[in-house]
C-alpha positions as CSV (number, residue, x, y, z in Angstrom):
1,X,-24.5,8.9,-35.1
2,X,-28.2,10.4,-34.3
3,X,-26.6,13.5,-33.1
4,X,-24.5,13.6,-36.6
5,X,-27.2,13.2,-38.3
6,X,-29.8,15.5,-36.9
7,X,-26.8,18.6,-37.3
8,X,-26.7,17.1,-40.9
9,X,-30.1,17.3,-41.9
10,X,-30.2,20.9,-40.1
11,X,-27.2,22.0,-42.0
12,X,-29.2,20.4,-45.8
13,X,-32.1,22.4,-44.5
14,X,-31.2,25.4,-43.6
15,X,-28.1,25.3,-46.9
16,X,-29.5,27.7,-49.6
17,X,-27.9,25.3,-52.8
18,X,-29.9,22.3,-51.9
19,X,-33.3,24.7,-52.2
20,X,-31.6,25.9,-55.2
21,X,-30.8,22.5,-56.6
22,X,-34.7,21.4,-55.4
23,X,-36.3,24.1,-57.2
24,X,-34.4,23.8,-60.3
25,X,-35.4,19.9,-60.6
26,X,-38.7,20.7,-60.2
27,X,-39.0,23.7,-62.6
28,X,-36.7,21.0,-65.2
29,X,-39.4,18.0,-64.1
30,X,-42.5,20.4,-65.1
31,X,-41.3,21.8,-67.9
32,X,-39.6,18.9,-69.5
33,X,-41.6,16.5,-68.6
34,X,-44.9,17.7,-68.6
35,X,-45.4,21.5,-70.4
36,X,-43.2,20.9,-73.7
37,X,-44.8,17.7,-74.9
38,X,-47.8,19.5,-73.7
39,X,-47.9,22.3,-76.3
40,X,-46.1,20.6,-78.7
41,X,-48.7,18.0,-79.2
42,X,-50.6,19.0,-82.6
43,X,-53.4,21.0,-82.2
44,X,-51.9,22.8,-78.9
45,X,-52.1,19.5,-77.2
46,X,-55.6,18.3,-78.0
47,X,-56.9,14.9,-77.1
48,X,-55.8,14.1,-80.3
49,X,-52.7,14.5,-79.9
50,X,-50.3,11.8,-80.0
51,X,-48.1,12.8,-76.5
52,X,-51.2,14.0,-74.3
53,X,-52.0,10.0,-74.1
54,X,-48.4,9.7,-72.1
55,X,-48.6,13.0,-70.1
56,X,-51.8,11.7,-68.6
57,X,-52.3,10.7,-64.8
58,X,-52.0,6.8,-65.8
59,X,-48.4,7.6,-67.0
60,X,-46.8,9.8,-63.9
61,X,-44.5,7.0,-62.8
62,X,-42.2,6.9,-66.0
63,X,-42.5,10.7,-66.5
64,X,-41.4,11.3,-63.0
65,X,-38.5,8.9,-62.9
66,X,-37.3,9.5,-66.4
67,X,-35.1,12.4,-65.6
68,X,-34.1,10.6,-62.6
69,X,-31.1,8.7,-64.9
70,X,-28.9,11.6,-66.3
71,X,-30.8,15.3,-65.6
72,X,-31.9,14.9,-61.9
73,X,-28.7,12.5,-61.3
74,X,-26.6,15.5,-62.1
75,X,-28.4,17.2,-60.2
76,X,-27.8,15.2,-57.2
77,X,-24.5,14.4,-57.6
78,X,-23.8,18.4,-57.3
79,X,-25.5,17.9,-53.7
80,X,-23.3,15.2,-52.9
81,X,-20.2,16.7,-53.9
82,X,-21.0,19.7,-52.3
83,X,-22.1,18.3,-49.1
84,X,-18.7,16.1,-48.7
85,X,-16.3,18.9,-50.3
86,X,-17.4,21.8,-48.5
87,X,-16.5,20.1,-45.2
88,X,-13.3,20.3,-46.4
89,X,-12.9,23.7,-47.7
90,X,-14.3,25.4,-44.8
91,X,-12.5,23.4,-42.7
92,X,-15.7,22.2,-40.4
93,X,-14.8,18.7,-40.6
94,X,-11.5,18.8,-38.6
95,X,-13.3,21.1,-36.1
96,X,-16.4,18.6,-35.9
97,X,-14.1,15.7,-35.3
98,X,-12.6,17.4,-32.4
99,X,-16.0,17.3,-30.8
100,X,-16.0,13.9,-29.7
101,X,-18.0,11.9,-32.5
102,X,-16.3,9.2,-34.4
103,X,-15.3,9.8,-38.2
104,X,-18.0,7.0,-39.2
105,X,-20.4,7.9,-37.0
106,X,-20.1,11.8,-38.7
107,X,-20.0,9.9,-42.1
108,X,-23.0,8.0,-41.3
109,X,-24.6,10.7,-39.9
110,X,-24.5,12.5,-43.7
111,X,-25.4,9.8,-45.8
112,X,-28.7,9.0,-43.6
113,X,-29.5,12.7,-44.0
114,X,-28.8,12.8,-47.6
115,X,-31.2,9.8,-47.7
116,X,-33.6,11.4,-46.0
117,X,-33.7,14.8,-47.8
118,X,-33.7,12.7,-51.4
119,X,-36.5,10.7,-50.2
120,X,-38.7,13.8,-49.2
121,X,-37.3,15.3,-52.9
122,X,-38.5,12.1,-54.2
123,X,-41.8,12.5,-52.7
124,X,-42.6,16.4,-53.7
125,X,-41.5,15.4,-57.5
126,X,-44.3,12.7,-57.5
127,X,-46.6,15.0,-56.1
128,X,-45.7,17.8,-58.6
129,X,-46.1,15.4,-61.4
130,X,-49.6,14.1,-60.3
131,X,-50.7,17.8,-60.1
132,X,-49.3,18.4,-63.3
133,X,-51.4,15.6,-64.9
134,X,-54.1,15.8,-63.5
135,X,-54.3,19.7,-64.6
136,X,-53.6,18.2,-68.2
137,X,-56.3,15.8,-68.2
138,X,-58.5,18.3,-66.6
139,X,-57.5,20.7,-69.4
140,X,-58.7,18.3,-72.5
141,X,-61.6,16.8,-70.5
142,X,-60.2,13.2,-70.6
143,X,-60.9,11.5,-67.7
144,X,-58.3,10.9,-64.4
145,X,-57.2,7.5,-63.9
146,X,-54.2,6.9,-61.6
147,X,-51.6,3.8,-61.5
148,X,-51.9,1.2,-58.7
149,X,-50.4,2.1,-54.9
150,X,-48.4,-0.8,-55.8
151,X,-46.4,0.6,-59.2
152,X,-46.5,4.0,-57.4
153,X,-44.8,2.8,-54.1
154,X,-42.1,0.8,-56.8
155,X,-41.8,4.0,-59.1
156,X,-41.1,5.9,-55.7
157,X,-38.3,3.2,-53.8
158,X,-36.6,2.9,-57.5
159,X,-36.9,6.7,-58.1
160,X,-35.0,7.0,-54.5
161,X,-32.6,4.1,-55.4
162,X,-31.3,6.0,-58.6
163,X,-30.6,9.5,-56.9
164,X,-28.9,8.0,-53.8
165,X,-26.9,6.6,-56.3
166,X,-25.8,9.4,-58.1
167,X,-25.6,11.5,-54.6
168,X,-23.1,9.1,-52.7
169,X,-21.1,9.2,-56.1
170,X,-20.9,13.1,-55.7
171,X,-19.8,11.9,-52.1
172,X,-17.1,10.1,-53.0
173,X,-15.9,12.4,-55.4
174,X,-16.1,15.5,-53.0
175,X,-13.9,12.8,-50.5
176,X,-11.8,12.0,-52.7
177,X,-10.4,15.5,-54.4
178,X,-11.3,17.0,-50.6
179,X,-13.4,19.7,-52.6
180,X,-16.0,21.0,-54.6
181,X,-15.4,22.4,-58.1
182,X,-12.7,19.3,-59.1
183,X,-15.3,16.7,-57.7
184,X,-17.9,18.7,-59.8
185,X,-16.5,18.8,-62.8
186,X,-15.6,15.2,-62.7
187,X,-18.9,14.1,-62.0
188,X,-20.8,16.0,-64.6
189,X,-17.7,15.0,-67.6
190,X,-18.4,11.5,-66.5
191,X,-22.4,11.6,-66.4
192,X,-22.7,13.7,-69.1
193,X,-19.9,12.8,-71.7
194,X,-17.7,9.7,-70.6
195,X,-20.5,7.3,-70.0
196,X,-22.2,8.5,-74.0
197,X,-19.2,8.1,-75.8
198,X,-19.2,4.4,-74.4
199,X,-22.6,3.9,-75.2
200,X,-22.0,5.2,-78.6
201,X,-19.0,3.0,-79.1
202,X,-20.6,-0.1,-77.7
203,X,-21.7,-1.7,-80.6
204,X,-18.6,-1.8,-82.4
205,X,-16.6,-3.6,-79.6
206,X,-18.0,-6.6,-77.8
207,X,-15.7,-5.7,-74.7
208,X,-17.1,-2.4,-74.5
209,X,-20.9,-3.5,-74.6
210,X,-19.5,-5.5,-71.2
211,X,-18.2,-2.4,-69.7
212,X,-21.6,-0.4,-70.3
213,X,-23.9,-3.0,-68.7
214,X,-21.8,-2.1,-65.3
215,X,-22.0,1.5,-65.5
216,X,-23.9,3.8,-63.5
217,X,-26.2,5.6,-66.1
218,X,-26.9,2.6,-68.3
219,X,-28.3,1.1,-64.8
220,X,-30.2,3.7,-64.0
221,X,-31.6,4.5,-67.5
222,X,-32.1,0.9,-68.0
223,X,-34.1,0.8,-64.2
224,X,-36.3,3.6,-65.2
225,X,-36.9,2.2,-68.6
226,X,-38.2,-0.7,-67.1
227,X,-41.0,1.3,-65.0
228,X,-42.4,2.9,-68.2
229,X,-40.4,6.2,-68.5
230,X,-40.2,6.5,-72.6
231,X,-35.9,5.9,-73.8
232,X,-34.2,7.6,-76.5
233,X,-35.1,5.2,-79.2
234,X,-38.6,6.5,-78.6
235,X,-37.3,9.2,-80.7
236,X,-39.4,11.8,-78.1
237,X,-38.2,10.3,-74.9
238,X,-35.8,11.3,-72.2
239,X,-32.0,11.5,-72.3
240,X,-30.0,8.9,-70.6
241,X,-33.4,6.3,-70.9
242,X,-32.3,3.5,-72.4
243,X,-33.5,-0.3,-71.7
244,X,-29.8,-1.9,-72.7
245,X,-30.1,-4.1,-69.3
246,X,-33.0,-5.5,-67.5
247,X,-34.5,-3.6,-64.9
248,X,-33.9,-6.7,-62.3
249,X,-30.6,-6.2,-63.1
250,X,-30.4,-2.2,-63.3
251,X,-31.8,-2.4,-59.8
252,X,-29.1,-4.7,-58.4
253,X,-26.1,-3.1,-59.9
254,X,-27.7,0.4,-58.7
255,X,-28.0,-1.3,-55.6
256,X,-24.8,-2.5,-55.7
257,X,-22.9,0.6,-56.8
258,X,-24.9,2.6,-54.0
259,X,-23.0,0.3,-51.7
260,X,-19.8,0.2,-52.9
261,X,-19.4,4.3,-53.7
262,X,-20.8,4.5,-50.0
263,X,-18.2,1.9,-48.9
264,X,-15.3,3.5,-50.5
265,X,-16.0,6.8,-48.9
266,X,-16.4,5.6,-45.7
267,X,-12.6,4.3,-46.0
268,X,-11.3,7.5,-47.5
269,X,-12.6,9.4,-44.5
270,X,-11.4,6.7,-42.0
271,X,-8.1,6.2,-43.0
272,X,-7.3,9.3,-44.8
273,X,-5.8,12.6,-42.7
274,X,-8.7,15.5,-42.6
275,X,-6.1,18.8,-43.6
């Protein structure tokens, strides 16, 4: 498995979409997060202004994870696809599987890479944020206070937790449809308009509300929530940030789902023929 995943982290490293994907988070994450509310504030963001309180060194945890639920799970979830479907298409897989290692072994191989690469990703974003910030406050003269190691360190393991999420559900997808523009598609339809017309639906239908609490986004927007990023009903906050669960219990079914997508791919690519 160490051999798999060392060629797999080479392979992310040295594969031009996952810069692309990296770099396009990060413009989103400064821009979004940090440069809109900026100069939308009145007065050109003054210290007056009622969103340069929130965009202020104090707050980088919830502005840095709040795009982690919908816009940066996307995001991911293009990576994963693309990482599991392309083996396919190009046919590497069958020719890496004649090289001696063990389907699990290969599949274990990627999914420890892809934690390691969302984990560095994780990392730089936090980093970007705190620069961001800290320019702000610099800007209007207010003084730099930072959050405790302690709800940095959390903001950081839950931030990782939602995007491995999302990623090994691009996995799966990528295994299951053995592609890339199918798997895709599926996600983004699902992130991005399946899971909102539940939510939107979920008050008229007590067996619907049920169905939400289990999903993916509502987890993750509901984990994020909880570690200060501002939701929806903030009526300036992030898309896909909503507290409809806990965030003990976004984390566990996060945790959970992490697992289980994991799990299921595993199987798929054990049991399944490669061509």
């Amino acid at each position: 498995m160490l051999a798999s995943f060392s060629a797999e982290l080479l392979k992310l490293r040295k594969r031009p979409a996952a810069w692309v994907l990296g770099g396009v988070w990060l413009t989103m994450l400064v821009t979004f997060a940090y440069l809109l509310p900026y100069f939308a504030a009145p007065d050109g963001g003054g210290p007056g202004g009622g969103l340069v309180s929130d965009l202020l060194p104090a707050g980088i945890v919830g502005n840095t994870v709040g795009g982690y639920a919908l816009f940066g799970g996307a995001l991911v979830m293009i990576l994963g696809a693309l990482v599991a479907g392309s083996e396919y298409g190009w046919g590497s897989l069958k020719t890496v599987l004649t090289q001696r290692p063990g389907r699990l072994s290969v599949f274990g191989g990627t999914v420890a890479a892809l934690a390691v690469i969302l984990f560095a990703a994780v990392l730089i974003s936090f980093a970007v944020s705190a620069g961001a910030s800290a320019a702000i406050a610099s800007a209007e003269s207010l003084p730099i206070a930072w959050p405790s190691v302690a709800d940095i360190v959390q903001g950081i393991a839950a931030g990782w937790l939602v995007l491995m999420m999302w990623c090994l559900f691009g996995l799966l997808l990528g295994t299951l449809t053995r592609g890339t523009a199918l798997a895709i598609g599926l996600g983004l339809v699902w992130a991005l308009v399946v899971e909102n017309l539940i939510r939107a639906s979920a008050n008229a239908l007590d067996w619907l509300d049920a169905v939400q609490r289990v999903l993916p986004g509502v987890n993750a927007g509901s984990l994020v929530a909880a570690l200060g990023a501002r939701g929806i009903e903030d009526g300036e906050g992030t898309p896909g940030v909503a507290a409809i669960v806990s965030g003990t219990q976004g984390t566990v079914v996060v945790a959970v789902l992490l697992v289980a997508f994991a799990a299921v791919a595993a199987v798929l690519v054990q049991r399944r023929d490669v061509v």
